[in-house]
C-alpha positions as CSV (number, residue, x, y, z in Angstrom):
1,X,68.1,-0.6,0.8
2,X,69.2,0.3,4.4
3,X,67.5,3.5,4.0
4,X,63.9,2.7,2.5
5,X,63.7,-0.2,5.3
6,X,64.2,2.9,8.3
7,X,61.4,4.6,6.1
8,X,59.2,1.6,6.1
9,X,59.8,0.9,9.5
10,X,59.1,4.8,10.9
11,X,56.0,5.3,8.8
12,X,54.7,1.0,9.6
13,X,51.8,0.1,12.1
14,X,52.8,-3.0,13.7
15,X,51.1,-6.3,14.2
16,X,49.7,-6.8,17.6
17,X,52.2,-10.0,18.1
18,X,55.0,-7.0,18.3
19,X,52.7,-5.0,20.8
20,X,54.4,-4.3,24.5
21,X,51.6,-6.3,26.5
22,X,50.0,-3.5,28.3
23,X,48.8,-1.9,25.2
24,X,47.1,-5.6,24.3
25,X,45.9,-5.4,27.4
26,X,44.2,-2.0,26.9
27,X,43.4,-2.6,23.4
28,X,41.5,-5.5,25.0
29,X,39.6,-3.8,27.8
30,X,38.6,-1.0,24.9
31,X,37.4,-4.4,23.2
32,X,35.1,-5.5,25.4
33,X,33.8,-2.4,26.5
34,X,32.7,-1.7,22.4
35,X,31.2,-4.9,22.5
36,X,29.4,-4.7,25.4
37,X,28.2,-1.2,24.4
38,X,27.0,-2.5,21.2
39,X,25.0,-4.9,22.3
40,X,23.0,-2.7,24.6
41,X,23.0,-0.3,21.5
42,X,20.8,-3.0,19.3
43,X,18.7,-4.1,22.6
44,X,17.7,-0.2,22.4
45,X,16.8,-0.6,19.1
46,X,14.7,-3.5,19.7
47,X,13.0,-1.8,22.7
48,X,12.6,1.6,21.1
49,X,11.0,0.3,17.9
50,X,9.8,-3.5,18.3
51,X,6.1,-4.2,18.3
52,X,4.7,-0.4,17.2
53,X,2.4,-2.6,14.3
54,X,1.1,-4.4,17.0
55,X,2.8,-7.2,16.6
56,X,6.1,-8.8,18.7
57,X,9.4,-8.5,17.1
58,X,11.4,-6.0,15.2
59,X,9.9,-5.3,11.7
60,X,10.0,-3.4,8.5
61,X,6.8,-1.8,9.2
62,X,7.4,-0.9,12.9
63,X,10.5,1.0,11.2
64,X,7.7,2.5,8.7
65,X,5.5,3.8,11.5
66,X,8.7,5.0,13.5
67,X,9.6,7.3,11.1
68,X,6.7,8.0,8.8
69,X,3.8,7.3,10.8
70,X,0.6,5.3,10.9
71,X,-2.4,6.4,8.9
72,X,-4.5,4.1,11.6
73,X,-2.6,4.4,14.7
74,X,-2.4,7.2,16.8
75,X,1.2,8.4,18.5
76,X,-0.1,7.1,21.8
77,X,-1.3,3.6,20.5
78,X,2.4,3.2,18.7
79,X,4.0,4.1,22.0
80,X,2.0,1.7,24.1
81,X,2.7,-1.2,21.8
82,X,6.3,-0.5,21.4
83,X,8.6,1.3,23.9
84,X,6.0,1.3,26.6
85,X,4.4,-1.5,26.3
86,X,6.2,-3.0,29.4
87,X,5.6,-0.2,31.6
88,X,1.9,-1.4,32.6
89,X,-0.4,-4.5,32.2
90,X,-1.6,-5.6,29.3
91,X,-5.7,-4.9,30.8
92,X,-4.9,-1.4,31.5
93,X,-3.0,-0.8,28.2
94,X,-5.6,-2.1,26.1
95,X,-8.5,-0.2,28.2
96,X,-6.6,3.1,26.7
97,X,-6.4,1.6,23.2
98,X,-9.8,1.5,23.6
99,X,-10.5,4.5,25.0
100,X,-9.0,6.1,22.0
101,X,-10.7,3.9,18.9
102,X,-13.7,4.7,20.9
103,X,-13.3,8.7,20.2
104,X,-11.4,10.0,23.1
105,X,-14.1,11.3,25.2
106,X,-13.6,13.5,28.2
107,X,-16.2,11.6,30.0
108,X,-14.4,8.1,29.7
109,X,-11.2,9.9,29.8
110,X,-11.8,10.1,33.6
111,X,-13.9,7.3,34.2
112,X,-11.3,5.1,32.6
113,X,-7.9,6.3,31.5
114,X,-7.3,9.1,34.5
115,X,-7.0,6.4,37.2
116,X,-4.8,4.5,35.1
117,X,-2.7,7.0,34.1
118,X,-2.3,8.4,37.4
119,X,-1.0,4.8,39.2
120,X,1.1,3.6,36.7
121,X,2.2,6.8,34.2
122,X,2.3,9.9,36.5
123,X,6.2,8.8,37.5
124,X,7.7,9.8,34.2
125,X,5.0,11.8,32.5
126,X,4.5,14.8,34.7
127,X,6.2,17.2,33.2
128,X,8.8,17.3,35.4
129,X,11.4,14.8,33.4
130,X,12.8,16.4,30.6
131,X,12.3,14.2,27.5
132,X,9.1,12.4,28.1
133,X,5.8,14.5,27.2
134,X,3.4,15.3,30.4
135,X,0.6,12.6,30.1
136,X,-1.3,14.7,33.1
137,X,-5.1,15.7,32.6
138,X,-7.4,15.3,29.3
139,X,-6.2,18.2,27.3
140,X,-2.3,17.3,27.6
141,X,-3.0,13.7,27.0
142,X,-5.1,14.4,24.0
143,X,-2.9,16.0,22.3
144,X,-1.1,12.4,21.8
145,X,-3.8,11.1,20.6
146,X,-3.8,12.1,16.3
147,X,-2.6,10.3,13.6
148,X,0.4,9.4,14.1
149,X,3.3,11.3,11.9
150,X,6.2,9.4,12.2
151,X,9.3,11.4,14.2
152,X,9.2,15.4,13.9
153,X,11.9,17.2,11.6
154,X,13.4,18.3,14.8
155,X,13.6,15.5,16.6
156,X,15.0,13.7,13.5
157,X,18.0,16.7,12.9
158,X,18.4,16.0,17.3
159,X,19.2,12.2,16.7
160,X,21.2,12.4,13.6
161,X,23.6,14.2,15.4
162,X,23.8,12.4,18.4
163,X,23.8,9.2,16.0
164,X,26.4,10.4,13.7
165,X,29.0,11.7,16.3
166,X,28.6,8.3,18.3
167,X,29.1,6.5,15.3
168,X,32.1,8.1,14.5
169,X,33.5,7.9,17.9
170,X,32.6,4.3,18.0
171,X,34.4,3.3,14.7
172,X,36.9,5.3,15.3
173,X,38.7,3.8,18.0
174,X,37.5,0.6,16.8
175,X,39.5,1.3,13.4
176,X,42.7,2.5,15.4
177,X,42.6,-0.8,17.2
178,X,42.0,-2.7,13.4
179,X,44.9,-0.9,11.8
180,X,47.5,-3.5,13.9
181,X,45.3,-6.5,12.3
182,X,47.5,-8.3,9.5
183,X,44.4,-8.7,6.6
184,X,44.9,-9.5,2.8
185,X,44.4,-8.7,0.5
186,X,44.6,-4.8,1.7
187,X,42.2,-3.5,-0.3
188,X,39.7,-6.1,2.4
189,X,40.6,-4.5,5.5
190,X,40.1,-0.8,3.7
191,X,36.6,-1.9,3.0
192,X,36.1,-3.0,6.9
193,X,36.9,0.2,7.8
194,X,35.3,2.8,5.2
195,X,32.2,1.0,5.3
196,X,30.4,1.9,8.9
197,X,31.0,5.4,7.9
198,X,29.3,4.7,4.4
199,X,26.5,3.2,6.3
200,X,25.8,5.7,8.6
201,X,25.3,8.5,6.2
202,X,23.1,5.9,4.1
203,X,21.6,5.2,7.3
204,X,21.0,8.7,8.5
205,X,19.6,10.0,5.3
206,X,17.2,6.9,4.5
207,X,15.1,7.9,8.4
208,X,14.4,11.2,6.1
209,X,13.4,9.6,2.9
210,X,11.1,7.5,4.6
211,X,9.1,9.8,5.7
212,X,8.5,10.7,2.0
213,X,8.6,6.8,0.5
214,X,8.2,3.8,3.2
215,X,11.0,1.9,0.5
216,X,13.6,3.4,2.3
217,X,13.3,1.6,5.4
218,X,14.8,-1.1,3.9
219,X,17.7,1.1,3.2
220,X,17.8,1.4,7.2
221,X,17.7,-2.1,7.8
222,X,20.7,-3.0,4.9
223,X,23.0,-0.4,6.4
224,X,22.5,-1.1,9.7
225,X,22.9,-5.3,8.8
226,X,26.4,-3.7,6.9
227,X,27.6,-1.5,10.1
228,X,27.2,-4.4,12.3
229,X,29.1,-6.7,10.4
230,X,31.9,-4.6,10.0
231,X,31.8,-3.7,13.3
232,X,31.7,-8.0,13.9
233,X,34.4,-8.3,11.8
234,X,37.4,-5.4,13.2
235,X,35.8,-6.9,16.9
236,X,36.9,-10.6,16.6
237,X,39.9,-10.5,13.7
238,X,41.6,-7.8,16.6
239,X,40.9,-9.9,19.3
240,X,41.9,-13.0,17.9
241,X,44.8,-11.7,16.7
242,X,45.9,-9.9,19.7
243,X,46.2,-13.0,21.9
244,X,45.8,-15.7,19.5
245,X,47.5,-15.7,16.2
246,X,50.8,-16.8,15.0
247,X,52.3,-14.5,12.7
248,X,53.1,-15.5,9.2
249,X,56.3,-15.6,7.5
250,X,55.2,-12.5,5.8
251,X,54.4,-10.8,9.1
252,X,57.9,-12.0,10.0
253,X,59.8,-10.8,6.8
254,X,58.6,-7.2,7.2
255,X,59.3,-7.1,10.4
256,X,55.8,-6.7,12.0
257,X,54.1,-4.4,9.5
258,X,50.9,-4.9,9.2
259,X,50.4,-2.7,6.5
């Protein structure tokens, strides 16, 4: 008996309550810092994607023209109505909406777009910051304005990268904080912690599919509504039980295993 308890005890991760309080303390500050960063994470989401149908708000279809593209909207006109829709007034936005349902002319093109361009877009799109496409003169600015076909294989394969290691990173340490939580039944807090990395993948490969069949950006918006609440739910059982919990007699009997 004596010797499967010192087994059990060397190979246990122990409740938070049996934490020294610096590590709470750093588990905490790793907390916060998460949260924080995930909260800015879905405000990008909302800024980057919101309103390219035209309309205010985060929708199904805004995700549809994100990744697929608009059959009726041009790259420009998605842009303008969603991530840079703040970046000048509403009059001089709409003049260049119009300018491009109109046909795009040269001549209007620097009667009315070129001045426009020039005070409020010439910052950013000059060519000069890497990232953002030079808006500068009709030929480079035309080329923005075709049907819109939804994110480029390349630029897809760049963010599902970037997406999957941050993910990782992200539920990693959250999952290393989650593993002192006490949660039954056990096969529960295996499910918290499997299922962000399920609902990346699923999240990941669905911005592909819907490129082929607009469907699949409900797939995006059910994985990402799955990612969050797991990430809601290691977030606050941790930090409740860190600082507020009394342990329970079973906590107690084993010692401080939590699993």
């Amino acid at each position: 008996m004596t010797h499967k308890t010192s087994v059990f005890n060397r190979t246990a991760i122990f409740h938070f309550c049996w934490l020294p309080f610096t590590v709470r303390l750093f588990y905490s500050a790793a907390l916060i810092v998460l949260g924080l960063g995930y909260v800015f994470a879905l405000l990008q989401i909302q800024i980057v994607h919101a309103g390219q149908d035209g309309k205010p708000g985060l929708s199904i279809d805004d995700l549809i023209i994100a990744y697929k593209g608009s059959s009726d909207k041009t790259h420009l006109e998605t842009k303008l109505y969603g991530s840079m829709a703040g970046m000048l007034p509403e009059a001089e936005r709409e003049k260049i909406i119009g300018w491009i349902r109109d046909g795009a002319s040269r001549e209007a093109y620097e009667e009315i777009v070129a001045p426009i361009t020039q005070q409020y877009c010439q910052g950013c799109h000059n060519g000069a910051t890497p990232g953002l496409p030079d808006l500068m003169g009709y030929d480079k600015i035309s080329a923005h304005v075709q049907t819109n076909s939804g994110m480029s294989l390349a630029t897809l394969i760049r963010v599902s990268h970037i997406h999957m290691f941050g993910i990782l990173f992200l539920f990693f340490v959250m999952g290393i904080i989650f593993f002192h939580a006490y949660v039954k039944p056990l096969w529960l807090k295996a499910l918290i912690l499997v299922t962000p990395f399920a609902a990346v993948i699923l999240d990941i490969f669905s911005w592909y599919l819907t490129k082929v069949h607009s469907g699949f950006a409900w797939v995006i918006v059910i994985s990402g509504v799955f990612m969050a609440l797991s990430f809601a739910a290691m977030w606050f059982i941790s930090f409740y039980q860190m600082w507020f919990y009394k342990p329970s007699e079973e906590l107690i009997k084993n010692n401080g295993a939590a699993l």
